[in-house]
DSSP file (Angstrom, degrees, kcal/mol; ACC not computed):
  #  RESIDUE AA STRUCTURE BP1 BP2  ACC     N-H-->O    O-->H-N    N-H-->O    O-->H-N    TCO  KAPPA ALPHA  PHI   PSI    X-CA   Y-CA   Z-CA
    1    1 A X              0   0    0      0, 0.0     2,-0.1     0, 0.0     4,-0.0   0.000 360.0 360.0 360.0 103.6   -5.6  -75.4  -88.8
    2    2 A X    >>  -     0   0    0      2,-0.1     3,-2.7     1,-0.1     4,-0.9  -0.440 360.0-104.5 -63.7 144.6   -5.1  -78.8  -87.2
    3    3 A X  H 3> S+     0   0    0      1,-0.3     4,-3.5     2,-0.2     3,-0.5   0.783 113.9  37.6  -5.4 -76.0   -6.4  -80.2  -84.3
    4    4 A X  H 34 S+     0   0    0      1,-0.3    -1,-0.3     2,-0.2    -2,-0.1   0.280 115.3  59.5 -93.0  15.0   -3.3  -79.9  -81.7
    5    5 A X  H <> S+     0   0    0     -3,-2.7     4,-1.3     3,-0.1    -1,-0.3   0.206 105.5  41.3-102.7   4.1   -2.7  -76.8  -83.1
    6    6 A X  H  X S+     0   0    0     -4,-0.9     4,-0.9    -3,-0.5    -2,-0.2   0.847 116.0  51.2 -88.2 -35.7   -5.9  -75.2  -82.4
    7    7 A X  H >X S+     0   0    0     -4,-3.5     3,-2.0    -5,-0.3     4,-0.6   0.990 109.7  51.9 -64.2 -50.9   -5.8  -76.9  -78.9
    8    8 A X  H >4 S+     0   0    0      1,-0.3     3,-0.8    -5,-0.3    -2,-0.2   0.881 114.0  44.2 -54.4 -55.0   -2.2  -75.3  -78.6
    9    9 A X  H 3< S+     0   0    0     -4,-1.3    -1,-0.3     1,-0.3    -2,-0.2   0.806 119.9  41.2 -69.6 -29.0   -3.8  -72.0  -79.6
   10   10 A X  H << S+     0   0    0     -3,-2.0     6,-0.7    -4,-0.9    -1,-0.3   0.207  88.9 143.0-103.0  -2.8   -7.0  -72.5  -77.1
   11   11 A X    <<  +     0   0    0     -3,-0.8     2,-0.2    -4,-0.6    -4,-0.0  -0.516  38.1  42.1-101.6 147.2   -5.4  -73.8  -74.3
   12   12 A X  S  > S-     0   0    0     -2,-0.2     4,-0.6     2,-0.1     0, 0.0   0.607  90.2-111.1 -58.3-157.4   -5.9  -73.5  -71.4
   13   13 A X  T  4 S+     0   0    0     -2,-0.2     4,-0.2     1,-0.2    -2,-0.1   0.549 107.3  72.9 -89.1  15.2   -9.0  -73.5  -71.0
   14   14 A X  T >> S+     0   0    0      2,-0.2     4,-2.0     1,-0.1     3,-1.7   0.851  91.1  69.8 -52.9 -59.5   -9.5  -69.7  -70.1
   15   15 A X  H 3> S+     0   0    0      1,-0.3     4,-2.7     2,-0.2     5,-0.2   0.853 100.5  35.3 -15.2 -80.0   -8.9  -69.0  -73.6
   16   16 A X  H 3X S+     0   0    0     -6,-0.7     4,-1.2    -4,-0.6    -1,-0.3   0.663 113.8  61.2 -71.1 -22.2  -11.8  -70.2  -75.3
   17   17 A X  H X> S+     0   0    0     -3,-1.7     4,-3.0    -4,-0.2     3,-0.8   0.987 107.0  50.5 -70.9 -58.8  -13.8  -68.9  -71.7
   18   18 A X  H >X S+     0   0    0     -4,-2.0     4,-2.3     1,-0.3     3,-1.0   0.919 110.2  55.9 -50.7 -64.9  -12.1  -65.1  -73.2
   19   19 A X  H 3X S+     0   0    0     -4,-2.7     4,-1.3     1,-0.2    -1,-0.3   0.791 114.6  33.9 -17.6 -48.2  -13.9  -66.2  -76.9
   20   20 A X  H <X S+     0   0    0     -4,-1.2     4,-1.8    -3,-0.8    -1,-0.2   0.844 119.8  46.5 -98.3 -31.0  -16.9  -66.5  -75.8
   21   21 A X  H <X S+     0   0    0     -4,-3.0     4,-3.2    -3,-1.0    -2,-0.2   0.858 115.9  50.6 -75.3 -20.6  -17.0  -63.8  -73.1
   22   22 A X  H  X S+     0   0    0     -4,-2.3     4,-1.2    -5,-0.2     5,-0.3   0.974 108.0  52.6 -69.3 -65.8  -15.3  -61.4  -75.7
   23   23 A X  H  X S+     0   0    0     -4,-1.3     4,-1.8     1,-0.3    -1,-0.2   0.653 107.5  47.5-106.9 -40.7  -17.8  -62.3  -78.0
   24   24 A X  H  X S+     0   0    0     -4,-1.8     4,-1.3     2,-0.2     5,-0.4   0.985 112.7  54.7 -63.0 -65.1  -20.9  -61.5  -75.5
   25   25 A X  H >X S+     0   0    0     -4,-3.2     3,-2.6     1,-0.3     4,-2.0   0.718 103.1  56.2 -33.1 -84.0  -19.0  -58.1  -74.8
   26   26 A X  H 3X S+     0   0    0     -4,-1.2     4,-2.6    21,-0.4    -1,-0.3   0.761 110.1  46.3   5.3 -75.3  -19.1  -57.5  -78.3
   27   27 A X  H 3< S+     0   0    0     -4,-1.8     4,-0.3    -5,-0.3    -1,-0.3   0.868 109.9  42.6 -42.6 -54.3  -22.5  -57.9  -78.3
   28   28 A X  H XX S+     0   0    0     -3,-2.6     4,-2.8    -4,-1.3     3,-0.7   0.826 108.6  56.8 -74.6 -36.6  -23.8  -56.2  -75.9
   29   29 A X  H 3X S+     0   0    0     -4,-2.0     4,-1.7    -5,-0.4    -2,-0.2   0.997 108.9  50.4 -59.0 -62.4  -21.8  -53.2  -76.2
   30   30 A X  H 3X S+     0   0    0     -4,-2.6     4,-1.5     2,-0.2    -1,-0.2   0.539 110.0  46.1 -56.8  -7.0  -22.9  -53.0  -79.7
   31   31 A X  H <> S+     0   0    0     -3,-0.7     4,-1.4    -4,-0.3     5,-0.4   0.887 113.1  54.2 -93.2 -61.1  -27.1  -53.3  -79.0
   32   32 A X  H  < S+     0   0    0     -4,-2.8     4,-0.2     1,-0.3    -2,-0.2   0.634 111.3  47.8 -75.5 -15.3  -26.4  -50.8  -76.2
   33   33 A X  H ><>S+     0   0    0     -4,-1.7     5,-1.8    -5,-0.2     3,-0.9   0.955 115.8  40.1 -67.4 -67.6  -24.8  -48.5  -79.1
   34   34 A X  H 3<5S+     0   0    0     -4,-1.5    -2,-0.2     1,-0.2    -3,-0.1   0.377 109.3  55.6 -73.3  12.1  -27.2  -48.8  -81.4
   35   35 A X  T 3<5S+     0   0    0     -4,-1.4    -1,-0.2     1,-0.1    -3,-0.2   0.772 100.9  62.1 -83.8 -24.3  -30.0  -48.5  -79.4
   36   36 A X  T X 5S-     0   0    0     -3,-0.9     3,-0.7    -5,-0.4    -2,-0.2   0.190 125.3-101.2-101.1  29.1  -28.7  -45.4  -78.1
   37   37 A X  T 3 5 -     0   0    0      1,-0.2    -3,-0.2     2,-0.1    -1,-0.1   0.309  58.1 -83.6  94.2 -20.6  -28.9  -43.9  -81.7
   38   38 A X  T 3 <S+     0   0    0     -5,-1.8    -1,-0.2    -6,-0.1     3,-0.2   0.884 101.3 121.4  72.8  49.4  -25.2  -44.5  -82.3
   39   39 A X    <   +     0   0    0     -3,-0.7     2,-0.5    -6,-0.5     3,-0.2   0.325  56.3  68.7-117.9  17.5  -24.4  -41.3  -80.7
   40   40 A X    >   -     0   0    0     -7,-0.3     3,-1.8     1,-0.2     4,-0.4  -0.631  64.8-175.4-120.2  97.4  -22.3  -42.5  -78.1
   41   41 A X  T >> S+     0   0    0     -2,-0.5     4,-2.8     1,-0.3     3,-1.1   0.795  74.3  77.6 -68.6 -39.4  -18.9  -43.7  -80.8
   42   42 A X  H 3> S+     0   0    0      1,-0.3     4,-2.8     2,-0.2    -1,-0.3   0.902  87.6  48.3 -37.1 -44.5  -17.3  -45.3  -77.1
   43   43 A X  H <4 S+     0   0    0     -3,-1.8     4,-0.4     2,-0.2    -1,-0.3   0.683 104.2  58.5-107.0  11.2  -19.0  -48.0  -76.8
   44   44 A X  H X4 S+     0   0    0     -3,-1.1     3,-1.4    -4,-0.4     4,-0.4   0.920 116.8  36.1 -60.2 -52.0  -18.5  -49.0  -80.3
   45   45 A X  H >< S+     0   0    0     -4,-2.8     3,-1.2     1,-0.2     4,-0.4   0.813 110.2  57.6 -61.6 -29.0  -14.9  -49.0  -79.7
   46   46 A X  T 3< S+     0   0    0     -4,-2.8     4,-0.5     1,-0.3     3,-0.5   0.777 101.5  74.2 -67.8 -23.6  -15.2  -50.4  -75.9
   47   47 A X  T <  S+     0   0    0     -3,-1.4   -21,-0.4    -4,-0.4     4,-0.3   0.745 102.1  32.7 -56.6 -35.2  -17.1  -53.3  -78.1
   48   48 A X  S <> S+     0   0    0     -3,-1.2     4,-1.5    -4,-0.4    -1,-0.2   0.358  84.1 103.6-128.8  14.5  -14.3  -54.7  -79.4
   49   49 A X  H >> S+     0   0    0     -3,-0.5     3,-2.4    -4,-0.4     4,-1.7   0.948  91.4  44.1 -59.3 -78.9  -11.1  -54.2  -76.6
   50   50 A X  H 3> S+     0   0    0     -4,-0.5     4,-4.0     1,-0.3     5,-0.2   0.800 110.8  47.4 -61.4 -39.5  -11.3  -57.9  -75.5
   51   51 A X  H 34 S+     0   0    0     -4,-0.3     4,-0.4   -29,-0.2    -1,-0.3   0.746 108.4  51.6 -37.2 -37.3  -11.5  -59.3  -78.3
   52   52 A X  H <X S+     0   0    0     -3,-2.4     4,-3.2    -4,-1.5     3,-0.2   0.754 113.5  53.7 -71.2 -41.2   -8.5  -57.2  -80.0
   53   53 A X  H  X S+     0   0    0     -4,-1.7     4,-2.5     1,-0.3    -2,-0.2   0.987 104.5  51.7 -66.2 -50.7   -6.4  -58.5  -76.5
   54   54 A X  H  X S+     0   0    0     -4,-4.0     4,-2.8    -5,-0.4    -1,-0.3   0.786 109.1  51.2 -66.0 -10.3   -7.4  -62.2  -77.4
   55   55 A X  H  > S+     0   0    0     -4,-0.4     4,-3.9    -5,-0.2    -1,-0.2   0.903 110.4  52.5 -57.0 -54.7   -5.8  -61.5  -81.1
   56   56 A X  H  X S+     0   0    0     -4,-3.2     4,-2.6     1,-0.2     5,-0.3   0.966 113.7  43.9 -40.4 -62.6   -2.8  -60.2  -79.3
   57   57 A X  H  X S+     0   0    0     -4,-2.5     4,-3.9     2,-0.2    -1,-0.2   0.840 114.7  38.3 -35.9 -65.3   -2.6  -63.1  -77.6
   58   58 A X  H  X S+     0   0    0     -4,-2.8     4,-0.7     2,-0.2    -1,-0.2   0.993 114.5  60.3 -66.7 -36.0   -3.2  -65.9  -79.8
   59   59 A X  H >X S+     0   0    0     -4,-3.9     3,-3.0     1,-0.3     4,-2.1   0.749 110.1  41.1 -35.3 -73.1   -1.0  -63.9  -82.4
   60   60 A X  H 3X S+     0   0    0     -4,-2.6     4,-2.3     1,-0.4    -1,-0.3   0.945 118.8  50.7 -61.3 -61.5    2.2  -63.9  -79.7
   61   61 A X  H 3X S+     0   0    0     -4,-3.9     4,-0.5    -5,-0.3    -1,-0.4   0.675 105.8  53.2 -58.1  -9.1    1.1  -67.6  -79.2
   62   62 A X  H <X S+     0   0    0     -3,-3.0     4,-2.2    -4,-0.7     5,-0.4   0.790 110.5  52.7 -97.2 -72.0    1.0  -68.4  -83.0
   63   63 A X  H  X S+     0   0    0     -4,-2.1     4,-1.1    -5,-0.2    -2,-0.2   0.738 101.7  47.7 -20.1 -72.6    4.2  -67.3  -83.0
   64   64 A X  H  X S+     0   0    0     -4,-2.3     4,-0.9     2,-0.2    -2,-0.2   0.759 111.1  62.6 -44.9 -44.1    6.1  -69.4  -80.1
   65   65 A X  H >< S+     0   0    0     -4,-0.5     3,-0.8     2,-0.2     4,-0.4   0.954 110.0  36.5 -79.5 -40.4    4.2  -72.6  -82.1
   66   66 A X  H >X S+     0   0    0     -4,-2.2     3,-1.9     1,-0.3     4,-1.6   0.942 109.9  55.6 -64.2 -46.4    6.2  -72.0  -85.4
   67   67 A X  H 3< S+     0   0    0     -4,-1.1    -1,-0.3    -5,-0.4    -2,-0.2   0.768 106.3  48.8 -67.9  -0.1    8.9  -71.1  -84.3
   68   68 A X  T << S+     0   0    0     -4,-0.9    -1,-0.3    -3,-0.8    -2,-0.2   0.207 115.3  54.3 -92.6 -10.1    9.3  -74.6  -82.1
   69   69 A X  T <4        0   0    0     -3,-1.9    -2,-0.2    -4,-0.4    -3,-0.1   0.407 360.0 360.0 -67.9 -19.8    8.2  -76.4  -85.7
   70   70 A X     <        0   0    0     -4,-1.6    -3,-0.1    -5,-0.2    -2,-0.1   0.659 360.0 360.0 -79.0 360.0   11.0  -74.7  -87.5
């Protein structure tokens, strides 16, 4: 992955804010899962919604940048 495509991918800078905040979510949702025995199966899955949106995202943005290369 090059540089100015990575920017291209990361840009603005809300993006990379979603990474990181996604990435906390993640987290926490998943100590607060397994602390709770793993009997509550939601907040695995609630663990990983923003993260799955920022995929969408860059995916659809991934997209737009090849095809403007082609």
């Amino acid at each position: 992955m090059s540089t100015t495509r990575a920017k291209y991918l990361f840009s603005p800078w809300w993006r990379m804010a979603w990474l990181a905040v996604g990435i906390l979510w993640a987290v926490g949702f998943n100590v607060a899962y397994i602390s709770t025995g793993a009997t509550n199966e939601w907040l695995g899955v609630i663990s990983v919604v923003p993260l799955m949106a920022l995929l969408i995202d860059v995916i659809v943005r991934d997209r737009q940048w090849r095809s403007r290369q082609q």
